[in-house]
N, C-alpha and C positions, 0 to 999 in steps of 0.2 A: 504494500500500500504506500502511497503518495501522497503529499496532501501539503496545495498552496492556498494562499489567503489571496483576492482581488480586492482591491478598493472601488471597483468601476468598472463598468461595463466595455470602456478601451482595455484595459486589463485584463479583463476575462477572454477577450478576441486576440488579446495578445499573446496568451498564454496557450491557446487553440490555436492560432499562428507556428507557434512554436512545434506541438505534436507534428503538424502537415508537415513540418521540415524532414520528419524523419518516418515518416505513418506508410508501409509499402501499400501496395494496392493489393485488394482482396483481405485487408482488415476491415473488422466489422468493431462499431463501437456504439455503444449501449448507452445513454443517458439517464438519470435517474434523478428526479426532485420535482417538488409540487410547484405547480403553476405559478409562473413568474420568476424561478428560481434564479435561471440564468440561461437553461439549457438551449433557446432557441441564441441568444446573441453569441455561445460558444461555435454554437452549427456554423453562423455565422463568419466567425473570424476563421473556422477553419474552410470553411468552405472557399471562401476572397483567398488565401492563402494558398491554396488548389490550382487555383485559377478558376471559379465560377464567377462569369461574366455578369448574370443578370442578380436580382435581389434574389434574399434566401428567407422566405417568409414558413414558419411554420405550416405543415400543411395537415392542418388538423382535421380539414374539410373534403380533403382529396386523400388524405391518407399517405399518398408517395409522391415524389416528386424529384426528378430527376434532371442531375445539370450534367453539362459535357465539361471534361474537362480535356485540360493535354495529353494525359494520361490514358486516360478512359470514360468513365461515367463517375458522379456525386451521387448518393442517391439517400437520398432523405424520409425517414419514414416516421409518422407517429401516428401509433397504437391505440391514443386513448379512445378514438369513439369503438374501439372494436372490444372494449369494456364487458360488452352486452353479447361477446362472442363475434363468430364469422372471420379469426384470424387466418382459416383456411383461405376467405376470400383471395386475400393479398396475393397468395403463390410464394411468401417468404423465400424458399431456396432457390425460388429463380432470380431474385437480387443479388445471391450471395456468391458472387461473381472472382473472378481473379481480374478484370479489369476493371473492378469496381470498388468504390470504400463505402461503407455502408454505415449510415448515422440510425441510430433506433431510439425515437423518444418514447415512455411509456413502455417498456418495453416485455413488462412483468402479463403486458397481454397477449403477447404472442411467444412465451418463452417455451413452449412445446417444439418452437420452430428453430432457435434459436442454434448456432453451430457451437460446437464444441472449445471453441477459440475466438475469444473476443476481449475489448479494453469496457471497463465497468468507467464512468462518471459521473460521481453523483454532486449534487450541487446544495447548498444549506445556505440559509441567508445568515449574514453575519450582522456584526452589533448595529449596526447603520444601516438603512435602504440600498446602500452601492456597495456594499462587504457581499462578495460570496466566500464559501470556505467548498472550495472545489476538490472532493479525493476521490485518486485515480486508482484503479483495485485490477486485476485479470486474472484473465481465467481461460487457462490452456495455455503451455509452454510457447508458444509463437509471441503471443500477448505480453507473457510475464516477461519476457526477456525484451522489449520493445518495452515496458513500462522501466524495466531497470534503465536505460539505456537513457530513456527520456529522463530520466529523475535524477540521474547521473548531469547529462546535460544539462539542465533546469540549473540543478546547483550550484554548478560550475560555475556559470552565464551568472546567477541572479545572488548565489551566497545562501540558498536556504537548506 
């Protein structure tokens, strides 16, 4: 486990900045925290980071949403309205691509579908409105060693 403090919402995209420096393609990463947490402007920083062109708005209404990048595909998912079931709708493993990096908000809804190797992100609001307290967790040896690496890095760069 991982675990940095944001003062702000540039902070939070800039620390998502950071993951994309090093995130291969066909990583899949999990978001976790209640509405407003932070989880959509992290998508965000890592997403610009990627090279996604257009905006990255939660796609809570469409469920998936996919950018192209130089790479391959962004592909954005969140779960909550599938709450009430229908996770089969989605087709989950056919996102979960090797030219692909895959964001999953809500993701405790579709965790039947879930691969075996992924980065956990959970998010908590900290003592102020612009404090998040962001910990990074994985699971499956691919993951874990991509979180040591980053956290290595992280500290390195930042001192924490």
């Amino acid at each position: 486990m991982f675990q940095v403090m944001t003062k702000s919402a540039t902070q939070t995209q800039e620390l998502a900045a950071e993951l994309a420096r090093i995130l291969p393609m066909g990583s899949v990463i999990v978001l976790e925290g209640n509405l407003g947490s932070g989880k959509t402007t992290f998508t965000q920083g890592l997403g610009k980071a990627l090279g996604v062109q257009r905006a990255i708005k939660s796609p809570t209404y469409t469920i998936v949403k996919e950018y192209s990048i130089p790479q391959g595909d962004f592909i954005h998912i969140d779960a909550y309205r599938l709450e009430e079931g229908g996770a089969d709708s989605i087709d989950l493993p056919s996102y979960l691509r090797h030219d692909a990096i895959v964001m999953i908000e809500w993701a405790v809804y579709v965790a039947d579908y879930l691969p075996s190797d992924y980065l956990i992100v959970r998010f908590t609001p900290g003592v102020t409105s612009d404090e998040r307290v962001i910990e990074f967790d994985a699971v499956g040896n691919s993951s874990s060693r991509l979180l040591t690496d980053f956290a290595q890095k992280w500290s390195a760069c930042h001192g924490s």
